[in-house]
Every structure is written in structure tokens, then in C-alpha cells.
C-alpha positions as CSV (number, residue, x, y, z in Angstrom):
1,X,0.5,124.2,66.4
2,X,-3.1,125.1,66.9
3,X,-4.0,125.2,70.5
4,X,-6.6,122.5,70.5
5,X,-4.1,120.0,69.6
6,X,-2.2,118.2,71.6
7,X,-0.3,115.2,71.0
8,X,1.6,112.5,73.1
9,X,4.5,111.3,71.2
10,X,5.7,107.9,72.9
11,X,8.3,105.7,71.2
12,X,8.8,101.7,72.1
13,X,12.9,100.7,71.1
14,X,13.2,97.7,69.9
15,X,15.4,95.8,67.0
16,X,15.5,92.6,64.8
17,X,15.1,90.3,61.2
18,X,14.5,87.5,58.9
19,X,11.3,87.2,56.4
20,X,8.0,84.8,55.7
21,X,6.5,85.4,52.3
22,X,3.4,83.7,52.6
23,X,1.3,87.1,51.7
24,X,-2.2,87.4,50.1
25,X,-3.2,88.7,46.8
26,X,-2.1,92.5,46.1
27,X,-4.5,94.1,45.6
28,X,-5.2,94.3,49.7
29,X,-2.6,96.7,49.8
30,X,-3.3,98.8,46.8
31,X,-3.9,102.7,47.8
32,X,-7.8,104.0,48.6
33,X,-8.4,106.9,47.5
34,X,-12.0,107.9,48.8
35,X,-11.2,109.6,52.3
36,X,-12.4,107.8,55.6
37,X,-14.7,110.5,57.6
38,X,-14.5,110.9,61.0
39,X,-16.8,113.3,63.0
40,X,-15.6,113.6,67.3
41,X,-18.1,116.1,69.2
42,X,-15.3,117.9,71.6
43,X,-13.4,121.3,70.9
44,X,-9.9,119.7,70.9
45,X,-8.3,116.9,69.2
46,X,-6.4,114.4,71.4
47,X,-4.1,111.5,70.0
48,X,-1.0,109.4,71.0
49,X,1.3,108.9,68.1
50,X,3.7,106.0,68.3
51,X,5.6,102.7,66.9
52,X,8.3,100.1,66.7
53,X,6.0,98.5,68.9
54,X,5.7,95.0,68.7
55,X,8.0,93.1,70.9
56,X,7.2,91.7,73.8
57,X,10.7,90.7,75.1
58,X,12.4,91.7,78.4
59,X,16.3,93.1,78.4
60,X,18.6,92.0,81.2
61,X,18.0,92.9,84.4
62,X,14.6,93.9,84.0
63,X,11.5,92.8,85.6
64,X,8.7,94.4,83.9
65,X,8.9,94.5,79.9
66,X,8.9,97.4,78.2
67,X,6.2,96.9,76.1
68,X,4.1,96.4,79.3
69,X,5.5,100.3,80.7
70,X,5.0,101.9,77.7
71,X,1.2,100.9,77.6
72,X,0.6,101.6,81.2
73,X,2.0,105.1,80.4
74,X,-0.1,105.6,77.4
75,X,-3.4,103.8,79.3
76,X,-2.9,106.9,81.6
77,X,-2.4,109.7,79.4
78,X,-5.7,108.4,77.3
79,X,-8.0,108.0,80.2
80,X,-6.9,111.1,81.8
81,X,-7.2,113.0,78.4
82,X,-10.1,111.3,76.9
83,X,-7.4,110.6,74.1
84,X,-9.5,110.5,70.6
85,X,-7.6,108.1,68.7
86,X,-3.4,106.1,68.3
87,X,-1.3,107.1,65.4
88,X,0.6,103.8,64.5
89,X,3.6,104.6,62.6
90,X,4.6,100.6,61.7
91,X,6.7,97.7,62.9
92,X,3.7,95.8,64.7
93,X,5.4,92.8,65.1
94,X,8.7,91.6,65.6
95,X,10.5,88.3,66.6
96,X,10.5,88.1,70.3
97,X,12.3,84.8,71.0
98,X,14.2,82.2,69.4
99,X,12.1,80.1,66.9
100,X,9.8,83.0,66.6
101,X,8.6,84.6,63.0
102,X,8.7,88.5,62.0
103,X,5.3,90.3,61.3
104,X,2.4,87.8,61.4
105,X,1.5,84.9,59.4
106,X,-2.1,84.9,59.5
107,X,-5.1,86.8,61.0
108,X,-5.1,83.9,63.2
109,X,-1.8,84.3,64.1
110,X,-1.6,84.3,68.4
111,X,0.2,87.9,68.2
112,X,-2.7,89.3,67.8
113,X,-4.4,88.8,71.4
114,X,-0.7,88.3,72.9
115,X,1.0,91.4,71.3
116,X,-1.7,94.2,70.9
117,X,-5.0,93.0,72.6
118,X,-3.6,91.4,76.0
119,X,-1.1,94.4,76.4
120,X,-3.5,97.5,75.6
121,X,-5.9,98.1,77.8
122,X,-8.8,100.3,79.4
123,X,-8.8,103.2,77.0
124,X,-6.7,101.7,74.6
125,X,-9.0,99.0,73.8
126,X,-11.8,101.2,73.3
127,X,-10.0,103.7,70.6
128,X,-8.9,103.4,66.8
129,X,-5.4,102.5,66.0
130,X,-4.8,104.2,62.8
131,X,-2.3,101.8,61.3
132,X,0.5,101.8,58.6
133,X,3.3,99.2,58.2
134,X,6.9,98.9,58.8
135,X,9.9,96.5,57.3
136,X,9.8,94.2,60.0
137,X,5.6,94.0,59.4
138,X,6.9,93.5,55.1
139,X,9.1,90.5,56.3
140,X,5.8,88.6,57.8
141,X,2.4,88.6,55.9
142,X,1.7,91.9,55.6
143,X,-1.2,91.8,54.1
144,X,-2.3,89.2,56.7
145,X,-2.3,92.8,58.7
146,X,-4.9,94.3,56.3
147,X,-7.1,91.3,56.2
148,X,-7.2,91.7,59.9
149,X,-8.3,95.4,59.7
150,X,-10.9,94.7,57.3
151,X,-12.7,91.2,58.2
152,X,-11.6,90.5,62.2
153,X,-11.2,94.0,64.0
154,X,-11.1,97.5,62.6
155,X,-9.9,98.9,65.7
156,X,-6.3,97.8,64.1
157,X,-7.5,100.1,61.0
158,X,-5.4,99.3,58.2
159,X,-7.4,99.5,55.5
160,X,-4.8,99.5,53.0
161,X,-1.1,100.3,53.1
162,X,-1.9,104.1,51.3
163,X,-5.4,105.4,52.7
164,X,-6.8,108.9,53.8
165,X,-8.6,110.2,56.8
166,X,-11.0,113.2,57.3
167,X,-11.4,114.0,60.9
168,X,-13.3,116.9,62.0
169,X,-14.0,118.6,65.0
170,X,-14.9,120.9,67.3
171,X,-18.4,123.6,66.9
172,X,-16.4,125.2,63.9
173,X,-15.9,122.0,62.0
174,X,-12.2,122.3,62.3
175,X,-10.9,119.8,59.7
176,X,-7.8,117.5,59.7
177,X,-6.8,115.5,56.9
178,X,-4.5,112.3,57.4
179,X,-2.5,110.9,54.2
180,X,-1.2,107.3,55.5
181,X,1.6,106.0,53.2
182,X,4.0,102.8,53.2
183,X,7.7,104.2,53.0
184,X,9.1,101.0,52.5
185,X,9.6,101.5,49.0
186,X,10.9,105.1,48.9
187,X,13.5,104.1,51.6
188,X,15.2,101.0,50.7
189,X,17.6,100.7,47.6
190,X,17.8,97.8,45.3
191,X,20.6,96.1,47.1
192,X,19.8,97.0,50.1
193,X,19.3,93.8,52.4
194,X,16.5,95.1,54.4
195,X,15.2,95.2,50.7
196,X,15.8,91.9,49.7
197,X,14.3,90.6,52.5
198,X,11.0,91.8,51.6
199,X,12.0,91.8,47.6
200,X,9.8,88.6,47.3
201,X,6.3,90.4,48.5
202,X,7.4,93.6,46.1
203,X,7.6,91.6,43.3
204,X,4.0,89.9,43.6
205,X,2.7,93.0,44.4
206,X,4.6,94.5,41.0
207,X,6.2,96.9,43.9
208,X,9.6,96.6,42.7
209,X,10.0,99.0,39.7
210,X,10.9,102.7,39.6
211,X,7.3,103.0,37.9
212,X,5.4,101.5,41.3
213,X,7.8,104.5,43.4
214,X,6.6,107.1,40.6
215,X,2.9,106.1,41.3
216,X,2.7,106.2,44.6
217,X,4.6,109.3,44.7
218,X,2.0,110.6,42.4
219,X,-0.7,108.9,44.2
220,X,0.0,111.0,47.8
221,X,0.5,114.1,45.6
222,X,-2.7,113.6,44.1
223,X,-4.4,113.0,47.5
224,X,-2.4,116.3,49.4
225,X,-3.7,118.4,45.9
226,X,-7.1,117.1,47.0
227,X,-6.7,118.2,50.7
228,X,-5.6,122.0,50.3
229,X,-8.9,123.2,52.1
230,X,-7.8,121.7,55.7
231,X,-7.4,123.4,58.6
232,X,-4.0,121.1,58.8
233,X,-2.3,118.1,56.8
234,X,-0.9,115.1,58.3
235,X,1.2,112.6,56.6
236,X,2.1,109.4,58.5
237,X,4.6,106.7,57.8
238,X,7.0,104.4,59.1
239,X,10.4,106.0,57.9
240,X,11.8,109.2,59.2
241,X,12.5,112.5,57.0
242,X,14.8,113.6,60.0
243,X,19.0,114.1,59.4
244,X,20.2,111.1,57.3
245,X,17.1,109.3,56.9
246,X,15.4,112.1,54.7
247,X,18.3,111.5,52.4
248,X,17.6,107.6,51.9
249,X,16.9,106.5,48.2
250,X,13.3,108.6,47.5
251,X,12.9,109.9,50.6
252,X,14.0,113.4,49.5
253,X,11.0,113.6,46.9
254,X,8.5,112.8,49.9
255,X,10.0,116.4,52.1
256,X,9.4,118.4,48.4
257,X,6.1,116.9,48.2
258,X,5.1,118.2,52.1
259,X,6.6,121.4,51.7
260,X,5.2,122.1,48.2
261,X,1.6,121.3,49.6
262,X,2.0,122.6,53.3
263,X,1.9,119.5,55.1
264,X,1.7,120.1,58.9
265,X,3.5,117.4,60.3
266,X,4.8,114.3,59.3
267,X,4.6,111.6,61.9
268,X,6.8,108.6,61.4
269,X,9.1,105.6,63.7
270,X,11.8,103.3,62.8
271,X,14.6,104.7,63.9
272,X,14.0,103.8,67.5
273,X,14.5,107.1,69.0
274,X,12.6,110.3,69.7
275,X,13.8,113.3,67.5
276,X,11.9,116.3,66.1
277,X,12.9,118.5,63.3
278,X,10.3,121.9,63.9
279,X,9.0,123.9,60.9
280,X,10.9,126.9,60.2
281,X,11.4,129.2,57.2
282,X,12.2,127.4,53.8
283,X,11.0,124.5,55.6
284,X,7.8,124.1,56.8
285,X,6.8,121.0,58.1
286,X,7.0,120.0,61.5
């Protein structure tokens, strides 16, 4: 990877279920296509990419959370390399004690200051989250998350579930182009039960046909067609393409698309470990 571009990849574990369906119209988490421009004045591009987040619970045994080490780490990484931005690859919220929900119900909902704003601090309050969604986010309001973004802080930017970013940088004008996508749908299969726990938001959003998977798939092709004069291509999303996720229901068409239009690197959680599959020949993406 280009020299001038580093990037701190830190994963939170952390596990869970159940569902709230109280969501908001659809058409808050229809795709945008217009790309977001960004403009940052120094010759390298620093970010911290991570996600499965959102739980503030503490295991056995320990005294300090691990939610509350993880941000200390990354508070120190971003102050002592001026760290441009967070890549948030999705599962913002969890349940994190008995009688607790998934995701959040509202953009009122206390998570908000007690999950992300009371545990990221110094640097990490003053930089963009880029944002996409995970299941456990589907099985609250998610679009309670994108009201947030758009109307109460755009910090937690989450614009839509499907949006695209134009950075640029550097005295060359080194561009970098971000696709953002919601995997949720390409992952799960019918009768899957992680899929049926969110079935009830896919439906109101008209999300649960093979024709909503066909035109999304053709919406991020569209969008990576549209991007072919970057200086690199990003794709980020909550579901892995590494091993025996990249396998999982529509997945597979998601690896052709980034190889066929020389995607960089695909940046993605879930799976609650730290793994890395490097580009190579007849398979190019990182």
C-alpha cells in the first residue's frame, strides 16, 4: 500500500441478540449516490478502522472494561498521529445487561452519550466516524442511527446505509474513494435466524426480495464504475469476505465486484477477530 497510508486496525470482541422494530420510514436508509467531498491539507492519510464496538460490559475478573482499553489505545494512536478520521465497520450497539435492548430505540436513546460520547475521548471526539451498520444495529432502530447522523451529530456520519466518500489529499491531490455498503442483506439467507430477526425492518423497507439484493449489487457497481479514476478504492462493510464468510449467501458476488473494478481494500467486522487476506495474483484486493 501507498506509503502515505497508514492504518490502525483495532477490533472490540463482543457477542449477543434479540430485536426492536420500532424503525422510521425507509427511505432514511435508501443509497446516496452524489459523493461526500472531503479535502485534509497534510501529505499522508491517517485513519483507525474498527467495529463490533458497542458494549459496554465487563468479563469476569476484570477491572477495567474493554470497551474503555480499546479507546484509551486508540485516543493514543490519534493524538500521537494526528489520525484524520474512524472507519466504523457496524455493530454500534449491543445489549450490555439484562433488561437491556439491541441497537438503539431512538436518537434520544441514553447509549448515545453512555456508549460512544462518554467513552471516546480527546481526539476521538474531535474526528468523523464514518459509519455503516451491523445486525445487531438491524435488530434496534436502525434508522434511529441515521436520523442521528443527519439532525443530532454528524460526527456519527451515517448518512445513509449505502453512501460514498471523496477524500483527497496531499499537494498532488491524491484521491481516495470510499463506497460504504450494508451487507446485511448479501449475508444472511432466508431462514436464517439472524435474518428473521431483522426480517420485520426488511420488509418495510421492501429489503426482503432477491430484486432489493440485485439493486444494491447494481447500485455499488454503479458507484465503483463511477470511481475508476482514484488513486485507490475502498469498500467498507460490516461482514467479512475472509475464508467462510465470503462464501455466505451473496457475498461471493461482492469479491467479483472488487476484483473486477480493482478495489483496494475492503474493510469490514463481525466476526470478532482480526484476520487479513493480502492482495495477490488472481486476487487483488487486500
Amino acid at each position: 500500500m501507498n506509503q502515505y497510508l497508514y492504518i490502525a486496525l483495532v477490533i472490540l470482541c463482543v457477542v449477543i441478540l434479540t430485536t426492536n422494530t420500532n424503525a422510521l420510514p425507509g427511505d432514511l436508509v435508501e443509497p446516496h449516490d452524489k459523493p461526500y467531498i472531503e479535502q485534509y491539507q497534510s501529505e499522508k492519510l491517517d485513519f483507525l478502522t474498527f467495529g463490533d464496538w458497542g458494549w459496554e460490559g465487563i468479563e469476569p475478573g476484570q477491572i477495567y472494561k474493554n470497551q474503555s482499553k480499546v479507546a484509551m489505545a486508540m485516543r493514543d494512536w490519534a493524538e500521537s498521529y494526528d489520525s484524520d478520521f474512524i472507519i466504523n465497520t457496524g455493530d454500534n450497539f449491543y445489549i450490555s445487561y439484562d433488561e437491556d435492548h439491541e441497537g438503539v430505540k431512538s436518537v434520544n436513546d441514553p447509549k448515545w452519550n453512555r456508549i460512544w460520547n462518554g467513552i471516546y475521548k480527546g481526539r476521538l471526539a474531535e474526528i468523523v466516524w464514518y459509519s455503516v451498520v451491523g445486525n445487531h444495529d438491524w435488530y434496534g432502530n436502525v434508522t434511529a442511527q441515521v436520523d442521528y447522523s443527519l439532525n443530532y451529530d454528524e460526527r456519527f456520519f451515517l448518512p445513509s446505509t449505502y453512501y460514498v466518500r471523496e477524500s483527497y489529499f496531499g499537494s498532488k491531490i491524491t484521491k481516495v474513494a470510499w463506497i460504504h455498503i450494508d451487507t446485511n442483506i448479501f449475508y444472511y439467507e432466508p431462514l436464517d435466524p439472524d435474518k428473521v430477526n431483522m426480517l420485520p425492518q426488511l420488509k418495510r423497507f421492501g429489503w426482503n426480495t432477491i430484486k432489493a439484493i440485485e439493486d444494491k449489487l447494481k447500485w455499488i457497481e454503479d458507484r465503483l464504475i463511477e470511481q475508476q479514476n482514484s488513486t485507490w478504492i475502498f469498500v467498507v462493510g460490516h461482514h467479512p469476505l475472509v475464508a467462510a464468510c465470503a462464501k455466505k449467501y451473496y457475498m461471493g458476488r461482492l469479491r467479483l465486484l472488487f476484483e473486477k473494478y480493482r478495489v483496494d481494500a475492503y474493510f469490514a467486522g463481525h466476526e470478532h477477530n482480526l484476520a487479513i487476506e493480502t492482495a495477490k495474483d488472481g486476487q487483488p484486493v487486500t
